[in-house]
N, C-alpha and C positions, 0 to 999 in steps of 0.2 A: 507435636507435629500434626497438621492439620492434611492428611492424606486425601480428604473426599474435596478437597479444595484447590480450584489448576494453581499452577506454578507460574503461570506466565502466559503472553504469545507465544505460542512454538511459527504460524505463519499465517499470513493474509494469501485468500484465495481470488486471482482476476481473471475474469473472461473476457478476451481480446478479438475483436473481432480480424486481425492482422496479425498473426504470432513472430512474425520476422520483424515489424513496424515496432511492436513492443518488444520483445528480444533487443533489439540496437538500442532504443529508448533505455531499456533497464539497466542494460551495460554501460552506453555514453552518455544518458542522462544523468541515470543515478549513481553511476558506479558499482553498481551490484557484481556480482560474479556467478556465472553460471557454474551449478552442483550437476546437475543429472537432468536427464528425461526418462520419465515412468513410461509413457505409450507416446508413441510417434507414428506418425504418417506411414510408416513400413507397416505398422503393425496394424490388424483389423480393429476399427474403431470400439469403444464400449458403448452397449444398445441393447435396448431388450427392457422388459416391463420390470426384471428386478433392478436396475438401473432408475427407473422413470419413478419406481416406489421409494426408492433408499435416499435420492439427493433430490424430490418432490419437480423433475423435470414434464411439460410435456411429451406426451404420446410421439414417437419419430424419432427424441434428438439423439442424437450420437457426442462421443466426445473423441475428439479423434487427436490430440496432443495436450499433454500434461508435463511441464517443466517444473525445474525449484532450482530459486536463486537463493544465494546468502546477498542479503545486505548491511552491511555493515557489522552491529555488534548487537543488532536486535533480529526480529523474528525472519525467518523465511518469508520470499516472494513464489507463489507457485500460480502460473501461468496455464490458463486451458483454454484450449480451442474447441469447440461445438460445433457441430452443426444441428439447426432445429426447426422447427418449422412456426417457430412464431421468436424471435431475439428480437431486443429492444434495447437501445444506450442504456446505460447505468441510469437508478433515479435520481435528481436533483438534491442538494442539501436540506429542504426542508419539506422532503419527503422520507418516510417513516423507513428502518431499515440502517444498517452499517452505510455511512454515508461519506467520509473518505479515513483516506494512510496519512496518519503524521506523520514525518521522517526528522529527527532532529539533527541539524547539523551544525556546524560552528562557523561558518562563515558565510551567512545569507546570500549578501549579493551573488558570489560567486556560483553557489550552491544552485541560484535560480537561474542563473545566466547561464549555467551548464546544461541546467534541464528544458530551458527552450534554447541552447543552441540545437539539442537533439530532438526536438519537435513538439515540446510541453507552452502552453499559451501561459503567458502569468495573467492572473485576472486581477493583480493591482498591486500597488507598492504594498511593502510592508506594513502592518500596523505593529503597534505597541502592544503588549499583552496587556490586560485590565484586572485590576481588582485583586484577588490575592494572588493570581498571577506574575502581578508587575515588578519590576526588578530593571536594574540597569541591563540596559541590551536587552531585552526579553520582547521578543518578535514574533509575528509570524507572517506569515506568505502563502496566497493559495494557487493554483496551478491548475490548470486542465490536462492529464494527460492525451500524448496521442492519440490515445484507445476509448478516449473517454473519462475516465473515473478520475477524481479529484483529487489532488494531493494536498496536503501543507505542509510547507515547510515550518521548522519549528527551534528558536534557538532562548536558550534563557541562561548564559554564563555566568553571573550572578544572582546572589541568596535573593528568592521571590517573597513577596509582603507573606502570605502565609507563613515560611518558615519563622516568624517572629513570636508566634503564638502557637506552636504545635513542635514537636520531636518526631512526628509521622514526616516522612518525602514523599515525592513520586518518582518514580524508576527514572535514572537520566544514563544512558549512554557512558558506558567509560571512555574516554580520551582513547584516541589509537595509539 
């Protein structure tokens, strides 16, 4: 047993600059399910220099709501709100940094249709996955959300060219 080694995603952390705009997004786009709220709006925002030291914030910013969604059968969505004195969109994909959320689902079209009927841009039809990737059905889809930050969708229901040469997988989703 390899203990000094994570186990997994536990959750992806997003800064939204509309937390009601993504809230409806996460629930009627994606389907997620709202768990809790850590600090809310009732509550005095978190601020102060041990704040601005521990998660490397400028000097000023407050965090003033923190949510966590379950999505699906993989990691938590947790949801922050800021205010700060210098916030900027998410950086672009071939800008350095975590750069979007996979979500794998099993039925693309729809999957994508749901996510911009609730306010997500698709930035283009599906492609095909490539190279040891490929596999019948094996797609993907990329997405603007509301808030900014990019998604892809991600589906591969059949064995991928890799699997033909290795006994290693990668993590898929159990079936609901």
């Amino acid at each position: 047993m390899h203990t000094a080694r994570p186990r997994g995603v536990d959750h992806v952390g997003l800064t939204v600059p509309d937390l009601a705009a993504a809230h409806r997004f996460l629930i009627e786009g994606l389907g997620a399910e709202f768990l809790y709220e850590v600090l809310g709006r009732q509550d005095p925002p978190l601020e102060g220099k041990e704040l601005e030291q521990i998660i490397a914030v400028p000097e000023g910013t407050q965090i003033l709501t923190v949510r966590m969604y379950r999505l699906g059968n993989g990691p938590g969505v947790e949801l922050f709100e800021y205010r700060g004195p210098s916030q900027r969109p998410s950086a672009r994909a071939c800008d350095f940094g975590w750069q979007h959320l996979a979500l794998y689902v099993d039925d693309m079209e729809a999957s994508a249709q749901r996510a911009v009927a609730a306010g997500a841009v698709q930035l283009g039809a599906p492609w095909s996955l490539m190279g040891p990737e490929s596999g019948a059905g094996a797609t993907f889809c990329f997405l603007r959300a509301p808030f900014g930050a990019l998604l892809e969708l991600v589906t591969y229901p059949n064995p991928q060219g890799y699997e033909a040469n290795m006994s290693l997988r990668r993590w898929k989703p159990p079936a609901a």
